[in-house]
C-alpha positions as CSV (number, residue, x, y, z in Angstrom):
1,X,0.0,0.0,0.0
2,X,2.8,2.3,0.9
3,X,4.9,1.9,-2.3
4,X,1.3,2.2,-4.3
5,X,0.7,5.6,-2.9
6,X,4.5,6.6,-3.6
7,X,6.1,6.0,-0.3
8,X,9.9,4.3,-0.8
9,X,9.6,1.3,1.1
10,X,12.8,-0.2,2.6
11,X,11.8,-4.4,4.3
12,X,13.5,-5.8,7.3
13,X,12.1,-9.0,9.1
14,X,13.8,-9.1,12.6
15,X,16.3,-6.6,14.4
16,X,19.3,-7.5,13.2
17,X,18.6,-6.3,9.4
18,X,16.3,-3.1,10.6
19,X,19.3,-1.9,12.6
20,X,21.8,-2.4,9.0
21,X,19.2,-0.4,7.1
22,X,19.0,2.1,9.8
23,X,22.9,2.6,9.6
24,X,23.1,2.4,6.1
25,X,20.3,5.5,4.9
26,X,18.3,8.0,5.8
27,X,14.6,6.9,6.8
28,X,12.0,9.6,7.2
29,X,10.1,7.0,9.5
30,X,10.0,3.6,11.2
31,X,6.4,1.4,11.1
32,X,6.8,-1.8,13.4
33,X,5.5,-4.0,15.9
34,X,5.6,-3.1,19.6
35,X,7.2,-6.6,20.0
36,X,9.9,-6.8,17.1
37,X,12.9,-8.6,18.6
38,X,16.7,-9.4,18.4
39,X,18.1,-12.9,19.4
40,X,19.6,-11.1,22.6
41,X,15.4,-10.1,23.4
42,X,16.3,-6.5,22.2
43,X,13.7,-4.6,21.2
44,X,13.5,-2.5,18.6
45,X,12.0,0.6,19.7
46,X,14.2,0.4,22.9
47,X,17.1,0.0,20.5
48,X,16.4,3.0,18.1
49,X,14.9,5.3,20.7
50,X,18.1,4.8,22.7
51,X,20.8,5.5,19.6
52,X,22.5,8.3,18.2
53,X,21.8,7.6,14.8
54,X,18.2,7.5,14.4
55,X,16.5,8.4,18.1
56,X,15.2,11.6,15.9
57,X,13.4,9.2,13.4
58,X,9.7,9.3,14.3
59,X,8.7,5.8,15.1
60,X,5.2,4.3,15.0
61,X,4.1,1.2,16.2
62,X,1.6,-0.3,14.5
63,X,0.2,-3.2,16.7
64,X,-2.4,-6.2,18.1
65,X,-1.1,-5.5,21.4
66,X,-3.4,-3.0,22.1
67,X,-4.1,-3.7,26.3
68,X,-3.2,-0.3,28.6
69,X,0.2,-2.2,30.0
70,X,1.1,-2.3,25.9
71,X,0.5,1.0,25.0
72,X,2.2,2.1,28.8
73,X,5.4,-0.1,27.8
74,X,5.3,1.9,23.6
75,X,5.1,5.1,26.0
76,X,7.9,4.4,28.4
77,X,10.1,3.3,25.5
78,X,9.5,6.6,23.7
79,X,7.0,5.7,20.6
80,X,5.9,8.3,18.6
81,X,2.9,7.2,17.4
82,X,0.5,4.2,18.5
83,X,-1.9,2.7,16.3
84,X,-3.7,-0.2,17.1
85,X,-4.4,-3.0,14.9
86,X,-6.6,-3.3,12.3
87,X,-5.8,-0.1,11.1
88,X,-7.6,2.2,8.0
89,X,-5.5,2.7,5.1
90,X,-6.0,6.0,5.0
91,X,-5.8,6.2,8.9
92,X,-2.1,5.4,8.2
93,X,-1.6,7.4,5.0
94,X,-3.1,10.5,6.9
95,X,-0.6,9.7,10.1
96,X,2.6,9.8,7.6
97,X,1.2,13.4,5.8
98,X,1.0,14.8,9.0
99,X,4.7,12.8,10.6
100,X,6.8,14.2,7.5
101,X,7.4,17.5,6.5
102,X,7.3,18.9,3.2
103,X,10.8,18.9,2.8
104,X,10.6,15.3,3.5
105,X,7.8,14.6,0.7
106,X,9.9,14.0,-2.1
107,X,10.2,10.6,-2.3
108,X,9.1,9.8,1.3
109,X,10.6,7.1,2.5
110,X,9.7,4.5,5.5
111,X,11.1,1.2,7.4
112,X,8.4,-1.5,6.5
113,X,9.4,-4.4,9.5
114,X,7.8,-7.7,8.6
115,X,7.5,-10.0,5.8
116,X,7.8,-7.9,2.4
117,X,5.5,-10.6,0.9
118,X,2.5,-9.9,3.1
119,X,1.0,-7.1,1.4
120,X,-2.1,-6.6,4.1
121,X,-2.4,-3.7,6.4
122,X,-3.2,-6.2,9.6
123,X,-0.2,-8.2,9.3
124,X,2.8,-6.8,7.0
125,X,2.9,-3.0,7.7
């Protein structure tokens, strides 16, 4: 959906490879799950919220774990955004127009973490 409407779309499927695409370019914006994990039980917000190199990117956790201790443990970690899964396309598409800048609009670009065949909102974004 995000490369349809003209968002660069870079894919990562566990820590390790999110963090070498994190060190490697510029991202306007990180979309994950809450609970995206290294084999050392690292997670990723904690990781990028807690780094020079890309504490500034806005992060948004798109998530099922939508209970008040989840959304408390996004907060503490330093999430941006929280949206709760299933989630409106355009619900999405209106967060990131309002997340970048115009500056940034030209050709956005995002951190898609999951499987980059799974092409539905609920489970790939």
């Amino acid at each position: 959906m995000l490369t349809h409407e003209g968002y660069e779309v870079d894919t990562a499927t566990d820590l390790d490879s999110a963090l070498g695409h994190l060190d490697g370019s510029h991202h306007d914006v990180i979309i994950a799950d809450l609970y995206l994990f290294g084999g050392d039980d690292e997670c990723l917000l904690r990781v990028v919220k807690a780094s020079r190199f890309a504490a500034h990117i806005p992060f948004v956790v798109l998530t099922g774990w939508t209970t008040e201790p989840h959304r408390r443990l996004a907060i503490e970690l330093g999430v941006d955004y929280f949206l709760p899964l299933p989630v409106r396309p355009r619900e999405l598409l209106a967060l990131l127009a309002s997340v970048l800048t115009p500056a940034e609009i030209g050709p956005p670009r995002a951190l898609r973490i999951g499987d980059p065949n799974d092409h539905s909102i609920a489970k790939g974004i």
